[in-house]
N, CA, C and O atoms as a MOPAC input file, in Angstrom:
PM7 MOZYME 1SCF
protein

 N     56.09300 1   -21.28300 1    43.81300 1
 C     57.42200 1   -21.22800 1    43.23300 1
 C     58.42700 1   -20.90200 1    44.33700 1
 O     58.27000 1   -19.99000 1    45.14900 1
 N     59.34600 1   -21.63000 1    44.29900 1
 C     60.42000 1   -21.82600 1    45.58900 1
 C     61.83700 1   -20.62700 1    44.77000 1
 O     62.61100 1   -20.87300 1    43.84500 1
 N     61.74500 1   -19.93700 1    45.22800 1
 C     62.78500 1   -19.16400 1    44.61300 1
 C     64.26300 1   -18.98200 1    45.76400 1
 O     64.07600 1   -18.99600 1    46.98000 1
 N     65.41900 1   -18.85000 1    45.27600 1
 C     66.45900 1   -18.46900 1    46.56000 1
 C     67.20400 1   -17.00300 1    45.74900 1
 O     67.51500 1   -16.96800 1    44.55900 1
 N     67.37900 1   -15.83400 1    46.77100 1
 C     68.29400 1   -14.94900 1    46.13000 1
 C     69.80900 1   -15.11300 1    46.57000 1
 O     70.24900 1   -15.49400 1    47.65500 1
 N     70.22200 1   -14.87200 1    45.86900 1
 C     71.77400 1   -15.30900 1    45.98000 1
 C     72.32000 1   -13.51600 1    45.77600 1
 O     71.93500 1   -12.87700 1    44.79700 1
 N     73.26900 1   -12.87100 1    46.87600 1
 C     73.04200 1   -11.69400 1    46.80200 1
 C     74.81800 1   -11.88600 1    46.38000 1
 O     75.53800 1   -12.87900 1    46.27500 1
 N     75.01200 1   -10.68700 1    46.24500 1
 C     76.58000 1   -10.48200 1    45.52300 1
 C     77.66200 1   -10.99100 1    45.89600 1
 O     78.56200 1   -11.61200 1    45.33100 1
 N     77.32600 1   -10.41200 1    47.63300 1
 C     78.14300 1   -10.33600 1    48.23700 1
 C     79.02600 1   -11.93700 1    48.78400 1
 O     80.18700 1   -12.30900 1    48.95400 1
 N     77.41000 1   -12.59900 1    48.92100 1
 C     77.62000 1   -14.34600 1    49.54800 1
 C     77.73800 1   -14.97400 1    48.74800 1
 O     78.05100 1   -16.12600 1    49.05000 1
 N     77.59600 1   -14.69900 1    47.44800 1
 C     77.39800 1   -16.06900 1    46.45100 1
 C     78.64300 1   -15.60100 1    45.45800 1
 O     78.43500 1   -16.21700 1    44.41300 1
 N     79.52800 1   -15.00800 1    45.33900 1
 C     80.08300 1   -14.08300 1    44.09700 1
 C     80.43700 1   -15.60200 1    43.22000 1
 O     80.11200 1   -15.46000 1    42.04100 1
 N     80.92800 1   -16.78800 1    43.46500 1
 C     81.37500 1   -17.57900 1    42.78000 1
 C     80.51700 1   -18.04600 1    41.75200 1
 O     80.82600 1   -17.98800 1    40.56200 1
 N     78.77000 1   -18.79800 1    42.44700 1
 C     77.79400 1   -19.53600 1    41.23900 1
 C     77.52000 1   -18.46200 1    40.94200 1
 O     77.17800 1   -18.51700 1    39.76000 1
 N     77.42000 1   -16.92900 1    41.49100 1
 C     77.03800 1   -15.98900 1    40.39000 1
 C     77.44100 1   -15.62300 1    39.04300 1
 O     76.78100 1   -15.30700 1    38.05400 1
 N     79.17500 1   -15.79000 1    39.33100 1
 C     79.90200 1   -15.79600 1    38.13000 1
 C     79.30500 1   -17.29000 1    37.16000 1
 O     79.08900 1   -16.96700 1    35.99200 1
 N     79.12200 1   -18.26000 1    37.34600 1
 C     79.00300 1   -19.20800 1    36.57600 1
 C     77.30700 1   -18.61800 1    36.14400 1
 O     76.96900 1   -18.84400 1    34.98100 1
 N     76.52900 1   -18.06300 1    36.83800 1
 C     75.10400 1   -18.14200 1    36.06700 1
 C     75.39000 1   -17.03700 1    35.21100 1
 O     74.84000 1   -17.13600 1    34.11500 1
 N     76.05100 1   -16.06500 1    35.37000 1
 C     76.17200 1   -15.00900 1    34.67900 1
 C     76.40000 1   -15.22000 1    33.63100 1
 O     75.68200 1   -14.84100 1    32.70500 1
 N     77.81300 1   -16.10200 1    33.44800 1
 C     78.22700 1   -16.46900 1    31.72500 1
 C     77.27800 1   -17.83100 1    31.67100 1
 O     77.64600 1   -18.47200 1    30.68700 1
 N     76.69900 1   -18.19800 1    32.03600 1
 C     75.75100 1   -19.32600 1    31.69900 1
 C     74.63500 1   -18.55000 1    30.62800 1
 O     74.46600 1   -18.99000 1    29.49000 1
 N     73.91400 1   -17.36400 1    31.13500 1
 C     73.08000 1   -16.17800 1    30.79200 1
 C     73.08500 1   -15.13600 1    30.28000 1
 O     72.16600 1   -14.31700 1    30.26400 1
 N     74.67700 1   -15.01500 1    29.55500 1
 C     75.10300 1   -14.15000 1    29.16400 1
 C     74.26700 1   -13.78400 1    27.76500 1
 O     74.01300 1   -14.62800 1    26.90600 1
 N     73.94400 1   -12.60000 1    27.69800 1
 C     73.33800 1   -11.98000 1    26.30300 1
 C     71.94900 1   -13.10900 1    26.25000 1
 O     71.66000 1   -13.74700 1    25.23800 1
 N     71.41400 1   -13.16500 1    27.17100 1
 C     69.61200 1   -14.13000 1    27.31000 1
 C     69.35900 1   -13.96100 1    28.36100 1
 O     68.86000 1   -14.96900 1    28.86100 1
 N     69.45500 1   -13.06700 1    29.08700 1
 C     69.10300 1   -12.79600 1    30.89900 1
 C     67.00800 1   -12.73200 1    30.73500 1
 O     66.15100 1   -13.19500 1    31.48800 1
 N     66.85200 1   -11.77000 1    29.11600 1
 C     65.45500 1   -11.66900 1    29.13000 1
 C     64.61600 1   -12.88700 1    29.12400 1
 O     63.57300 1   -13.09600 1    29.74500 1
 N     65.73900 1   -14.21300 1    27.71200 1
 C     64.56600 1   -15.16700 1    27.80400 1
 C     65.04800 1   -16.37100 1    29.57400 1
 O     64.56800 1   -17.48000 1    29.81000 1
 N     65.88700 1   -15.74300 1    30.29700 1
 C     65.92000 1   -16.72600 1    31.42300 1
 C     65.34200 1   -16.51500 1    32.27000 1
 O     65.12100 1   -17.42500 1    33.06900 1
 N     64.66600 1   -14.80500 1    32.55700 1
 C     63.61500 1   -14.55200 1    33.28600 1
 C     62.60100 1   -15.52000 1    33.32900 1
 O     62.32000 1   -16.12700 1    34.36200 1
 N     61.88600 1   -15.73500 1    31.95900 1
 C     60.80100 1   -16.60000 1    32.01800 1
 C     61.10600 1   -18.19100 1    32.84500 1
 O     60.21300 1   -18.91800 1    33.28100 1
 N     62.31100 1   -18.42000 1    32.90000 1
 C     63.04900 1   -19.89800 1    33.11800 1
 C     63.30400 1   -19.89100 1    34.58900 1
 O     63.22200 1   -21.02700 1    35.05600 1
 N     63.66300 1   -18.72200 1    35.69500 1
 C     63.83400 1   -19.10400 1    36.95800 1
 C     65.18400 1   -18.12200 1    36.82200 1
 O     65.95000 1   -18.50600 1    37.70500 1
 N     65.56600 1   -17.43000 1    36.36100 1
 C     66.42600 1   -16.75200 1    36.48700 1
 C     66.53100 1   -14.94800 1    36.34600 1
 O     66.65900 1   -14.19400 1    35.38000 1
 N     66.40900 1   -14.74500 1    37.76300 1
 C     66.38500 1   -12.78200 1    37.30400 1
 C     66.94800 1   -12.06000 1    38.38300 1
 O     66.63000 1   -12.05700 1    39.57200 1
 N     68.01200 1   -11.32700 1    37.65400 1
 C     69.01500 1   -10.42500 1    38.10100 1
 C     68.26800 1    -9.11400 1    38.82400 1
 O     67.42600 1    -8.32100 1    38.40400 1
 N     68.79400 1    -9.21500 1    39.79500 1
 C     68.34900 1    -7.87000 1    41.23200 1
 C     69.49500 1    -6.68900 1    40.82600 1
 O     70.32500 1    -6.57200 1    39.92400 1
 N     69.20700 1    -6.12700 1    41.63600 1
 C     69.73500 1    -5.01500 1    41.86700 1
 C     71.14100 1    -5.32100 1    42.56800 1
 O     72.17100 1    -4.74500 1    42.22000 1
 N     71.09100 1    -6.35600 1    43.67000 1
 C     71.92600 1    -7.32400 1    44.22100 1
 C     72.53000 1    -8.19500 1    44.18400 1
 O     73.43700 1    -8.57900 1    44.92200 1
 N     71.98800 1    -8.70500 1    43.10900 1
 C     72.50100 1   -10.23700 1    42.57900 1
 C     71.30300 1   -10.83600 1    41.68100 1
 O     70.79800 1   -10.26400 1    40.71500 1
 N     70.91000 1   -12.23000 1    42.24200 1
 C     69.86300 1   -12.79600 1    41.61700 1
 C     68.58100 1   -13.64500 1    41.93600 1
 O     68.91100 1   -14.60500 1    42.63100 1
 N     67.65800 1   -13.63400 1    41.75600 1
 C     66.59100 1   -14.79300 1    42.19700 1
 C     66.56800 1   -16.06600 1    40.97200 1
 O     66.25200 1   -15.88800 1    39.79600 1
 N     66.99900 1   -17.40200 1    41.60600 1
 C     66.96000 1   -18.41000 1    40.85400 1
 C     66.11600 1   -19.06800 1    41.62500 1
 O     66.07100 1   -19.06000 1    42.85500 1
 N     65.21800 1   -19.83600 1    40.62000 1
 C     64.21700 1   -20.79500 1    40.66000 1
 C     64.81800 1   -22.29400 1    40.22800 1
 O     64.34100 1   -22.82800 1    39.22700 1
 N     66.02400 1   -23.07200 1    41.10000 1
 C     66.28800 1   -24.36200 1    40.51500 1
 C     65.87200 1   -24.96200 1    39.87300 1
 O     66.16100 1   -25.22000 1    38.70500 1
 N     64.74900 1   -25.46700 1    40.81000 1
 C     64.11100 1   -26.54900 1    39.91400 1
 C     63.37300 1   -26.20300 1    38.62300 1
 O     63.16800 1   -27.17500 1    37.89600 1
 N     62.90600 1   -24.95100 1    38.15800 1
 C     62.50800 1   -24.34700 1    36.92400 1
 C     63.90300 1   -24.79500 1    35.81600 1
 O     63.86500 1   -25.59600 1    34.88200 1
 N     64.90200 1   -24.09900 1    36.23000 1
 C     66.11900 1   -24.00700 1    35.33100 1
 C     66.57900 1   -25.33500 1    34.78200 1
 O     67.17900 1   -25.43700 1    33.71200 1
 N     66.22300 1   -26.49100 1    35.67900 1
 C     66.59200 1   -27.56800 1    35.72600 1
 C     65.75600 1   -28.05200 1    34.77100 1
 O     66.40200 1   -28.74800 1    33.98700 1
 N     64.73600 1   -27.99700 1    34.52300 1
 C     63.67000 1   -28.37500 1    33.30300 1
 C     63.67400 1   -27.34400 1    32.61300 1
 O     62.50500 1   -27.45900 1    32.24500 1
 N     63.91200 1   -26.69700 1    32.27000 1
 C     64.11500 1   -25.98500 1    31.05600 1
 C     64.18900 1   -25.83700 1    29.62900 1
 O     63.69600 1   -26.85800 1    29.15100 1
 N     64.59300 1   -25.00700 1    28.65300 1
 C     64.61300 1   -25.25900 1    27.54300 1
 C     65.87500 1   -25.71400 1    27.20700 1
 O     66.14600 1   -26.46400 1    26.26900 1
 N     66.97600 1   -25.01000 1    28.37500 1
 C     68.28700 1   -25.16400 1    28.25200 1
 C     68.86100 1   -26.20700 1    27.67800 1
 O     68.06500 1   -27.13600 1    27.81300 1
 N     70.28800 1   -26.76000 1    26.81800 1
 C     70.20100 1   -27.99600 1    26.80400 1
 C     70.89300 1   -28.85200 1    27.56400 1
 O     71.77400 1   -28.28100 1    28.20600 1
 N     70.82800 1   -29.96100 1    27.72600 1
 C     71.22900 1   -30.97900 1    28.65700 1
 C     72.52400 1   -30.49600 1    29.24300 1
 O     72.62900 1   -30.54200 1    30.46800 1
 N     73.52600 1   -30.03800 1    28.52200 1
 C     74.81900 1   -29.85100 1    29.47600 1
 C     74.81300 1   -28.37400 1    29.85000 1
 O     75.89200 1   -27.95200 1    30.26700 1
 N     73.82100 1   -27.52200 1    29.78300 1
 C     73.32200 1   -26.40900 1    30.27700 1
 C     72.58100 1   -26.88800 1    31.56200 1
 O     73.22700 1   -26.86700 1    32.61000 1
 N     71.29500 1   -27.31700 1    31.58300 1
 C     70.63100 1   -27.61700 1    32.81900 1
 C     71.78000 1   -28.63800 1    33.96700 1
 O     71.72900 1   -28.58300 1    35.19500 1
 N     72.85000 1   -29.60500 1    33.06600 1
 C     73.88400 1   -29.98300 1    34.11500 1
 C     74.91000 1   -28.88600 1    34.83700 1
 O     75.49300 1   -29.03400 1    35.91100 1
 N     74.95300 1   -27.93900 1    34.09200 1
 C     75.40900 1   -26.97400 1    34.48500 1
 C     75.46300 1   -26.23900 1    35.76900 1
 O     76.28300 1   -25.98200 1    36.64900 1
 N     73.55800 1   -25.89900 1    35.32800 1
 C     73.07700 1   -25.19800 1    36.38700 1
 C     73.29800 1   -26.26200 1    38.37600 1
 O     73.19700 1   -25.70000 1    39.46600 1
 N     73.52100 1   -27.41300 1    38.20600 1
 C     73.74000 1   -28.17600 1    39.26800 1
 C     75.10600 1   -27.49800 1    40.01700 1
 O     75.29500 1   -27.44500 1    41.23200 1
 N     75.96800 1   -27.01600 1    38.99100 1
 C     77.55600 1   -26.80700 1    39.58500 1
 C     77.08100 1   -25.27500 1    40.53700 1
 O     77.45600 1   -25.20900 1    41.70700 1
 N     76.30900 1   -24.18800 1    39.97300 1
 C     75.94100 1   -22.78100 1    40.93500 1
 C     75.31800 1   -23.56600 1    41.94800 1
 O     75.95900 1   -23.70100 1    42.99000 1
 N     74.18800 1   -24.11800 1    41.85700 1
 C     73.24500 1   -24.70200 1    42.92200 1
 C     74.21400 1   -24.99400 1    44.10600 1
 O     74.30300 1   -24.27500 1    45.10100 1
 N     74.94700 1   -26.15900 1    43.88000 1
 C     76.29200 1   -26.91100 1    44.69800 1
 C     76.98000 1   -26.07700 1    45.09800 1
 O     77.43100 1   -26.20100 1    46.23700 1
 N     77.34200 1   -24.81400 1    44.22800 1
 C     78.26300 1   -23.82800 1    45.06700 1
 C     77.56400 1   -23.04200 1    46.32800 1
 O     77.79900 1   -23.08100 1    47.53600 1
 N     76.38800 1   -22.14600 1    45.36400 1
 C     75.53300 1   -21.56700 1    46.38600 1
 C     75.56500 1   -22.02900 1    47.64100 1
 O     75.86400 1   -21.27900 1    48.57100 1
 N     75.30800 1   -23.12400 1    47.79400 1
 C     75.00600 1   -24.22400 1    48.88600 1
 C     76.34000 1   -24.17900 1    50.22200 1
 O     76.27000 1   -24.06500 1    51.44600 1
 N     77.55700 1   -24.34000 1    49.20800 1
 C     78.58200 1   -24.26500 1    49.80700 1
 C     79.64200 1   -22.93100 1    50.48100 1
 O     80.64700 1   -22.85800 1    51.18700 1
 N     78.73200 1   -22.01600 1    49.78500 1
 C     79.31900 1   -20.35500 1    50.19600 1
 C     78.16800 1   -20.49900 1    51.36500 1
 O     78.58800 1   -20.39600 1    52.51700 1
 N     77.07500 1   -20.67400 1    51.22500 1
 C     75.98900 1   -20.30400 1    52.31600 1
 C     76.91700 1   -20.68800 1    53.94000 1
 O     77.11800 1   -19.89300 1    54.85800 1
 N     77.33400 1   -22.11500 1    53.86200 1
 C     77.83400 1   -22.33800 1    54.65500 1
 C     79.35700 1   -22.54100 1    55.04500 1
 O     79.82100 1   -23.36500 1    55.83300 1
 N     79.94600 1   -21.68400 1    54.37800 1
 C     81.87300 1   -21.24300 1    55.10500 1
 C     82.65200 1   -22.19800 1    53.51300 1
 O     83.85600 1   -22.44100 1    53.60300 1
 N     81.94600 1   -22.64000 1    52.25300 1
 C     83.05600 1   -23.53000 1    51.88500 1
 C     82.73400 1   -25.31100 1    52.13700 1
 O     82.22800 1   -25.74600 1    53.17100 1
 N     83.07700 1   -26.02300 1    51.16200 1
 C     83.32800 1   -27.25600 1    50.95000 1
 C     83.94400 1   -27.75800 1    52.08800 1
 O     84.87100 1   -27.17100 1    52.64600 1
 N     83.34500 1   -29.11000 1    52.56500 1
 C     84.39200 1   -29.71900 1    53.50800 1
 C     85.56500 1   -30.08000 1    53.27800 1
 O     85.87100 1   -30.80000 1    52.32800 1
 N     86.52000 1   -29.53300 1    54.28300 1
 C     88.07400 1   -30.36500 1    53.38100 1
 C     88.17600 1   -31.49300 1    52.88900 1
 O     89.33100 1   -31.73900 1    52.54100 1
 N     87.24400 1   -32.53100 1    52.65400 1
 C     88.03000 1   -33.80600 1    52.24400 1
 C     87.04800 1   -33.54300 1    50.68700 1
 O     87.39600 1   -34.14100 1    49.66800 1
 N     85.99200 1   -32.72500 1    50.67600 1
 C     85.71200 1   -32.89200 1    49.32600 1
 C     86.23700 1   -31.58900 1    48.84900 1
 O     86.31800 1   -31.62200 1    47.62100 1
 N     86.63300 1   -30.43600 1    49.34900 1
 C     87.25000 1   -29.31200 1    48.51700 1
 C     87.74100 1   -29.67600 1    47.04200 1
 O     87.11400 1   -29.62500 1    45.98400 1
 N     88.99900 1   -30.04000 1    47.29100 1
 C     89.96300 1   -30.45600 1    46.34200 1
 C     89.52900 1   -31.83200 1    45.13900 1
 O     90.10800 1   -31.70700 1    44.05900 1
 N     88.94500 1   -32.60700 1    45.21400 1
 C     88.11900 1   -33.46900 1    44.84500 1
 C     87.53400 1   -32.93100 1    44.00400 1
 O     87.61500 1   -33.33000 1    42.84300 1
 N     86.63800 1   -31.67700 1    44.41800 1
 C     85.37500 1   -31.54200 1    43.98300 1
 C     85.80100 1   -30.24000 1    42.55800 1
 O     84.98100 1   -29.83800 1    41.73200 1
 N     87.32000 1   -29.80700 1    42.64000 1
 C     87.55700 1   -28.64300 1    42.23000 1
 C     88.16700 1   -29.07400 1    40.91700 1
 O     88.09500 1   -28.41700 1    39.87900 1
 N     89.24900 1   -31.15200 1    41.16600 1
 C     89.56000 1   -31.14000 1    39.78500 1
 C     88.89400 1   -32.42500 1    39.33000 1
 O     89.42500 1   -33.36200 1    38.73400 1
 N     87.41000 1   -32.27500 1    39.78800 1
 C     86.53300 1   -32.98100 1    38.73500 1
 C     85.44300 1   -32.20200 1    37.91100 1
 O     84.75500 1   -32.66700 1    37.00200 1
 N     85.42600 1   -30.91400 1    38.41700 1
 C     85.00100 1   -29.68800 1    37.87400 1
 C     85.89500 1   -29.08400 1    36.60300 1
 O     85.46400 1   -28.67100 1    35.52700 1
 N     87.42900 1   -29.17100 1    37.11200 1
 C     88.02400 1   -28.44100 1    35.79400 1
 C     89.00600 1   -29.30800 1    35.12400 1
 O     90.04700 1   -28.90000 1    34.61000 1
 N     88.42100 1   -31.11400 1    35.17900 1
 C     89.02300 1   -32.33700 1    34.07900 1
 C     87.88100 1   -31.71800 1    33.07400 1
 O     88.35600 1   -31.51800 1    31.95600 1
 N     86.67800 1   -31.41100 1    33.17500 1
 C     85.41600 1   -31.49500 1    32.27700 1
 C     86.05300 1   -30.26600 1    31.52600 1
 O     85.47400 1   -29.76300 1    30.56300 1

């Protein structure tokens, strides 16, 4: 099992989105790839991604993944920043 922790401090953005993604079910998302540290969290993608969740839940989980990804390294490239921010909040 490929797990990544995403700690408070580096990730605060997909944290906020898994958080209310998990809100009031953190117990049954444990079993799913999802469990809150002391620090933040250990997510198991590809678990979450097959899941029980439903379809625009597991699409969901793609938008933290994508962020994660993008805090790890300084932020979105400028030409997709802005792009990427109002095709996120047309949906």
């Amino acid at each position: 099992m490929a797990r990544d922790h995403l700690h408070a401090d580096d990730h605060p953005q997909a944290l906020a989105v898994l958080k209310t993604l998990f809100a009031g079910r953190a117990d049954a998302a444990s079993a799913i790839g999802y469990e809150p540290s002391g620090h933040g969290v250990w997510v198991d993608w590809d678990r979450l991604e097959r899941s029980w969740l439903s379809s625009t839940e597991r699409a969901a989980v793609v938008v933290p993944r994508g962020v994660a990804a993008a805090e790890r390294h300084g932020g979105w490239p400028p030409r997709l920043g802005r792009v990427l921010a109002d095709a996120v909040g047309a949906l």
